[in-house]
N, C-alpha and C positions, 0 to 999 in steps of 0.2 A: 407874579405872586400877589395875592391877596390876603388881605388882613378883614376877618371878618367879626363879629362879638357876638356869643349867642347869648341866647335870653337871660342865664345865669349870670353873666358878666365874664364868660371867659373868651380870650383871644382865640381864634383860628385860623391857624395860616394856610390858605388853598393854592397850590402851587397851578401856575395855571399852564406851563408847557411841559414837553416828555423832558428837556433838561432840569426844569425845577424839581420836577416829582420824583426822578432818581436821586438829587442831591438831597430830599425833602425825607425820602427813605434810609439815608444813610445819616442824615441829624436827627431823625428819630428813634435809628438802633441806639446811638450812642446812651 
């Protein structure tokens, strides 16, 4: 997982394997 800031100043979390991205899709329904 990455943490990235875009130019705005907001946070980014890039999940970077297929276990992150499915846990990454289920904290973003929430």
């Amino acid at each position: 997982m990455r943490v990235s800031i875009s130019p705005r100043g907001a946070l980014k979390l890039k999940p970077d394997t297929e276990e992150e991205r499915e846990a990454f899709k289920v904290f973003a329904a929430v």
